[in-house]
C-alpha positions, 0 to 999 in steps of 0.5 A: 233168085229162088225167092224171085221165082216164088213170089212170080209162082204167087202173084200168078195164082192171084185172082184178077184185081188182086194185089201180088204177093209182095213178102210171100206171108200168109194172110193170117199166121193159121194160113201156114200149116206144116204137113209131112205127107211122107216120111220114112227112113232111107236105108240107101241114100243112093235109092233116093229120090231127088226133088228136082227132076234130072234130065231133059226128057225124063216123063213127068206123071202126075200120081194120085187123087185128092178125090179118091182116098180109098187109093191113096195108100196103094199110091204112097207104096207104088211111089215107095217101090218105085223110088226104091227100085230106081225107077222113079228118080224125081218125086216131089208132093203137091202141097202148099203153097203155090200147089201144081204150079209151085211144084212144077217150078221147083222141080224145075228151076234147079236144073234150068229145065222147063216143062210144058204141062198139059192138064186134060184129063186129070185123076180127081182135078178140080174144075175151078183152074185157080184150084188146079194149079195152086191148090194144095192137094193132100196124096198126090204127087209129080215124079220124073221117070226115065224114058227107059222105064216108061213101061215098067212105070206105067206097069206099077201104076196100073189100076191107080190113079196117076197121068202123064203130064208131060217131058222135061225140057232144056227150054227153061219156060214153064207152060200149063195148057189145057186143051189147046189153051196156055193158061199159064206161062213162067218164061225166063225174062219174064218178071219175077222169073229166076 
């Protein structure tokens, strides 16, 4: 099921006329790249972060810049603290493939959640919309906070690029809007969706 969801993330990223993603290769073996953007060692599993997000109505913020790198350790610390100090339960890096989109969708697909993203005002986005939802973006990253901790949240990450993007939902679609315009949609029913 996963697999039917990654190809769908895949086929939308296609540029009109293109053919799908059928087998999910890349075009050329260089294509694949493996990048670790963060690791470390967790002392107390029980201070780690999941992947997935956690519950519906959890925040979902969007934090660092590919265009600010004078920024970017003070985001991996800020992600680091909050993490450790429970604050952050859900972080995942935007990468490839798939960036943005396939990010969001694997945070969300494991728990049947759905977020409506909105994308205005992004720290460092690119103007081409195919680079703002699939690009892979070194030092950037989505993570879900508690409502609870929303102020603390938005305390730790004063001066640092990071935006809200939106609240986890039990609706399980998955919408990215800018402005009032959809400019992607992974509904359940729809082709490809898991």
């Amino acid at each position: 099921a996963r697999d039917e969801a990654y190809r769908a993330v895949l086929a939308a990223g296609g540029a009109p006329g293109e053919a799908p993603c059928t087998d999910c290769r890349p075009a050329s073996e260089s294509a694949w790249i493996a990048r670790v953007t963060v690791a470390g060692r967790i002392r107390d599993l029980r201070k780690a972060a999941s992947p997935d997000f956690i519950e519906a109505g959890d925040f979902v913020y969007i934090l660092g810049s590919p265009s600010d790198s004078e920024s970017n350790t003070a985001v991996y610390e800020a992600v680091r603290r909050g993490v450790s100090g429970r604050m952050v339960r859900s972080c995942r890096a935007i990468g490839a493939p798939g960036g943005l989109v396939f990010s969001i969708a694997a945070a969300c697909l494991p728990g049947g959640f759905g977020l409506s993203v909105l994308l205005d005002d992004l720290p460092g986005a690119p103007d081409e919309i195919r680079d703002l939802l699939f690009g892979a973006e070194g030092a950037r990253f989505i993570a879900g906070i508690r409502r609870e901790d929303r102020e603390r949240f938005e305390r730790s990450f004063r001066g640092l690029p990071h935006r809200l993007l939106g609240l986890v939902s039990r609706d399980p679609g998955i919408f990215f809007s800018r402005g009032a315009r959809i400019l992607l949609s992974l509904e359940p029913g729809a082709e490809g969706y898991a």
